[in-house]
C-alpha positions in Angstrom: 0.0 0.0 0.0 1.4 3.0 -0.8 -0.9 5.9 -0.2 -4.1 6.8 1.8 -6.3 8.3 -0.5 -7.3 6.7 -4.0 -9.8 8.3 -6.4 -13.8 8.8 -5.4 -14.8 6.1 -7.4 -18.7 4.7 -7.0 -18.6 1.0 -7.1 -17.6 -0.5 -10.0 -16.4 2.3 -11.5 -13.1 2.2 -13.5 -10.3 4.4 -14.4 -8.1 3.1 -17.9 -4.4 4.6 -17.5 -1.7 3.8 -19.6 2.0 4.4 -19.2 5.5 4.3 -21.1 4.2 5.5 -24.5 3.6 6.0 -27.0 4.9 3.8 -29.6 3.8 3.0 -33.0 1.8 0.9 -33.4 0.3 -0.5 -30.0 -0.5 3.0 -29.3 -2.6 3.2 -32.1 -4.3 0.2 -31.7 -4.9 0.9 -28.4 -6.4 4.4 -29.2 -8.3 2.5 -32.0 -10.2 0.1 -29.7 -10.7 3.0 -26.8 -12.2 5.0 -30.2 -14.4 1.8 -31.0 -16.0 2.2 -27.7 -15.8 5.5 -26.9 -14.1 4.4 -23.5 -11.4 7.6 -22.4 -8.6 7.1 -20.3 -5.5 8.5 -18.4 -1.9 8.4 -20.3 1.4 9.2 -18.3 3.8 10.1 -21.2 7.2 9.4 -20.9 9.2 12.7 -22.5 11.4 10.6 -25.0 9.1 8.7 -26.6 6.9 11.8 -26.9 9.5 13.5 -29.0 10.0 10.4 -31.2 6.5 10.0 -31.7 4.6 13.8 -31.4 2.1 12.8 -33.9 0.7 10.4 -31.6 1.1 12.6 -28.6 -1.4 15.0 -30.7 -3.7 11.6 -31.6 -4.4 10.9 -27.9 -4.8 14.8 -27.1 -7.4 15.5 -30.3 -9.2 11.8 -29.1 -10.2 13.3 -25.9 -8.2 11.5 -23.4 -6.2 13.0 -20.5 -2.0 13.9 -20.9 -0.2 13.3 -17.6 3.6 12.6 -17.7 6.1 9.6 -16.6 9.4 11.4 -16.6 11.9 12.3 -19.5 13.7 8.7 -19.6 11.8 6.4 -17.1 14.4 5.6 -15.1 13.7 2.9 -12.1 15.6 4.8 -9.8 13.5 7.6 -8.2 13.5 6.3 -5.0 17.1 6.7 -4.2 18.2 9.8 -7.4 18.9 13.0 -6.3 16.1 15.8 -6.5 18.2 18.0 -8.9 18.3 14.6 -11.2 14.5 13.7 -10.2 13.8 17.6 -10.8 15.5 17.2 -14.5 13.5 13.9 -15.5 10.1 15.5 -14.4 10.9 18.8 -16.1 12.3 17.0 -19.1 9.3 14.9 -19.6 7.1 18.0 -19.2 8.4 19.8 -21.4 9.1 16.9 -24.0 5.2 16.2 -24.2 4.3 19.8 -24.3 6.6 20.3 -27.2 4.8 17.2 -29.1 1.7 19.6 -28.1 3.0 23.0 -29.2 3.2 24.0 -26.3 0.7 23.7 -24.1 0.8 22.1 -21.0 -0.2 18.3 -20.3 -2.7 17.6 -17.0 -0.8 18.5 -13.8 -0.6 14.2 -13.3 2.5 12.4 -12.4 3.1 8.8 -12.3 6.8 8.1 -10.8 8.5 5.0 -13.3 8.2 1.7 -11.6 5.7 3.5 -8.6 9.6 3.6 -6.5 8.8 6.9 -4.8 10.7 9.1 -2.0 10.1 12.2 -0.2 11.7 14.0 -1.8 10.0 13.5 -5.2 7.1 13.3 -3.2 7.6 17.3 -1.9 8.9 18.4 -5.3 6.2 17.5 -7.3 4.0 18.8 -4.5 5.5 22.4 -4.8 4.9 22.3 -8.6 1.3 21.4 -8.2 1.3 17.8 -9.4 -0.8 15.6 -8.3 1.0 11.7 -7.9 -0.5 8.9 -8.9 -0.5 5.4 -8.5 -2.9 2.5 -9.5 -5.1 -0.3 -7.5 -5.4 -2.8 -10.2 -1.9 -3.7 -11.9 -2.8 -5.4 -15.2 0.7 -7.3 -15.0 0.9 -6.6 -19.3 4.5 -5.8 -18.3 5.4 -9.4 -17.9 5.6 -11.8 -20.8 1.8 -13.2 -19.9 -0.8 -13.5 -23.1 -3.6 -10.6 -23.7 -6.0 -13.4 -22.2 -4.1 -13.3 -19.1 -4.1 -9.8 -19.0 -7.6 -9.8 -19.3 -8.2 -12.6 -16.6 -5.7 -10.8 -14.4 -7.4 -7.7 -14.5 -11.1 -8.5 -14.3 -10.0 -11.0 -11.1 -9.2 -7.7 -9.3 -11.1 -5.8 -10.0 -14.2 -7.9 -9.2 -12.1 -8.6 -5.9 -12.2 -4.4 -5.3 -15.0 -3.7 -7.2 -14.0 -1.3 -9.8 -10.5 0.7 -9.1 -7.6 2.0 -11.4 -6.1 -0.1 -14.1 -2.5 0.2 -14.9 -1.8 -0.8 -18.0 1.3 0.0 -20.9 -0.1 1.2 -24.3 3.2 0.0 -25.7 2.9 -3.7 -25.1 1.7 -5.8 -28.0 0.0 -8.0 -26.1 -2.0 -4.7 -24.2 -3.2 -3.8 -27.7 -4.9 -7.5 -28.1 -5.8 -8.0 -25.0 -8.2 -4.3 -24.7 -10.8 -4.7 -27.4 -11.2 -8.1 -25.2 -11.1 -6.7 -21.9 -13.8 -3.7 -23.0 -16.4 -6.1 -23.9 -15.3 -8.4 -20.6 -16.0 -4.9 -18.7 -19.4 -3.6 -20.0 -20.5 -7.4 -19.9 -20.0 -7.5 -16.2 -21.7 -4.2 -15.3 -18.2 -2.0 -14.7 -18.6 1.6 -15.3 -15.2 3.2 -17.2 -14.9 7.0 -15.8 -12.7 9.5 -17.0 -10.5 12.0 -14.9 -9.6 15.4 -16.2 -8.3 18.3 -14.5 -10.8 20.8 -13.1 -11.2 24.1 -14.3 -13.0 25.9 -16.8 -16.1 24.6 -18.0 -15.2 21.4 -16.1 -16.3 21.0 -12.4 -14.8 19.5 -9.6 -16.1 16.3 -8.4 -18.1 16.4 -5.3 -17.2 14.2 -2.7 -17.2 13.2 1.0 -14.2 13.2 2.8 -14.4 9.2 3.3 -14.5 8.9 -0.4 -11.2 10.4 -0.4 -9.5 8.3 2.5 -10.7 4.7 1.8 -7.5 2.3 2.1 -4.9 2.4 4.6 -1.7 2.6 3.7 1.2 0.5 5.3 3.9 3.1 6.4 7.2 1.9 4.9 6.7 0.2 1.5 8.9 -2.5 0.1 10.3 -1.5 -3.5 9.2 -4.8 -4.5 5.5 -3.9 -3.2 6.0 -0.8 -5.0 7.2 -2.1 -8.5 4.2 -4.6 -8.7 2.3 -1.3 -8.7 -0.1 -2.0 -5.8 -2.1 1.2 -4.6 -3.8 4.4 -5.3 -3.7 7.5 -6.4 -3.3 10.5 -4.3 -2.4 13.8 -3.9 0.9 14.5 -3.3 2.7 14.9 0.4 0.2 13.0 2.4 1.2 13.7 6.0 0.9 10.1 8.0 0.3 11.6 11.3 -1.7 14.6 10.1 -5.1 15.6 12.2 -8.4 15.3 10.6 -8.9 18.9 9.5 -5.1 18.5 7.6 -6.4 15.5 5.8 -9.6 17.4 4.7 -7.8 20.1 3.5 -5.2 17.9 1.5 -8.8 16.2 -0.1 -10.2 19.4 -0.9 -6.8 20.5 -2.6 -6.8 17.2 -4.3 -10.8 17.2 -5.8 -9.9 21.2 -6.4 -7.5 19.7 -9.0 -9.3 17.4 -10.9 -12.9 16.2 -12.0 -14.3 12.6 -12.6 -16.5 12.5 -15.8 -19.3 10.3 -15.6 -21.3 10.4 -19.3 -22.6 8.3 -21.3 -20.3 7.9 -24.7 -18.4 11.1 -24.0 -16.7 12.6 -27.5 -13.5 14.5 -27.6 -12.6 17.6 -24.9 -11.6 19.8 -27.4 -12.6 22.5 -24.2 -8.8 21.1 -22.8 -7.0 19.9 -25.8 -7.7 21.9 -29.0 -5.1 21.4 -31.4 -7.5 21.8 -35.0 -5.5 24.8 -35.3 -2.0 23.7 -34.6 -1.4 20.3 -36.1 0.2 20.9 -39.5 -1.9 20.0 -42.8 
């Protein structure tokens, strides 16, 4: 367990995220099947690939889903860098995907590479407004396991939590099989796929209680191996462990004053928070 606060999800509600990409072509297959059933998710971007591949930076933008970022060069060593290197790999990757965006600015969403995180990550992504995340379902497409496993692995848990957030990596081949699958497997057993965006502007912020915030407790000293296998939630950043009840209400209000969970039925593209008709050369 990582954190104390995961999403305010309803039951059997679902959050898609991917991570790594994007790569040609699992990333467009996997956009093509989210497309096919107008399902949006969460991407954390890592800033090298975005730079190799900006066209499909733009795809996932103009498609409607939500930019976050996975540092410049996804290294597994966060937990024990310095901040001035950690401080250069989430710039980097910032900047990299806003580049592949002409410039404007992904979601204010952070996944650290390999979920190996340290305090003073944790406080520097706080100061700069990002909001970490983690996930409560790893889809284990990282490890050489078919796209039925994948799918069996990740409708096991989340039956077993009753919705959650997938982790998934839009640049496995076997990720791009097994999600048409796993869509169908998902609407068949009565899941709900909801989409998170940042709040602001004609978007709202979600309103929630503060036990909807503050659902799982977390164990206080993680294991990296706990941490690699991607176990736990998202949550806003610098989580004080022995903070009173009023601090932990104001870190949820800060949190939901940040984002906004869209429930809709078949929701099209946000071109409200990612317009780029205008920039994306003929």
């Amino acid at each position: 367990m990582q954190y104390r606060e995961t999403l305010p999800l309803g039951p059997r509600e679902v959050v898609l995220t991917f991570d790594d990409g994007p790569l040609p072509p699992y990333s467009s297959r996997v956009l093509d099947a989210l497309a096919a059933e107008c399902v949006k998710a969460t991407y954390f971007l890592v800033g090298s690939m975005a730079r190799a591949h900006p066209e499909l930076v733009r795809r996932i933008a103009v498609d409607g889903h939500t930019i976050g970022t996975h540092s410049q060069n996804h290294p597994f060593t966060f937990h024990n860098m310095s901040r001035a290197r950690a401080e250069r790999e989430i710039s980097g990757g910032i900047a990299s995907v806003s580049a592949a965006l002409h410039g404007l600015k992904p979601a204010p969403f952070f996944r650290i590479p390999g979920l190996l995180r340290a305090s003073s990550v944790e406080a520097y992504l706080a100061s700069r407004g990002l909001i970490t995340w983690s996930a409560d379902v790893p889809s284990d497409d990282w490890r050489r396991i078919s796209d039925t496993e994948i799918v069996r692995r990740t409708i096991a848990r989340l039956e077993a939590h009753n919705g959650g957030m997938v982790l998934l990596h839009d640049i496995r081949p076997a990720t791009a099989l097994a999600l048409p699958k796993l869509l169908r497997e998902l609407k068949a057993r009565g899941f709900r796929i909801v989409h998170v965006v940042p709040a602001g502007g004609p978007v709202v912020t979600t309103a929630t209680a503060p036990g909807q915030w503050a659902v799982r407790a977390a164990s206080r000293k993680p294991s990296v191996k706990r941490a690699t296998r991607t176990r736990l939630a998202e949550r806003r950043v610098k989580t004080v462990r022995s903070a009173s009840l009023w601090q932990r209400e104001a870190a949820r209000r800060r949190a939901s004053a940040r984002m906004a969970v869209i429930r809709e039925e078949n929701p099209g593209p946000r071109r409200g928070l990612f317009d780029f008709s205008r920039r994306i050369p003929e």
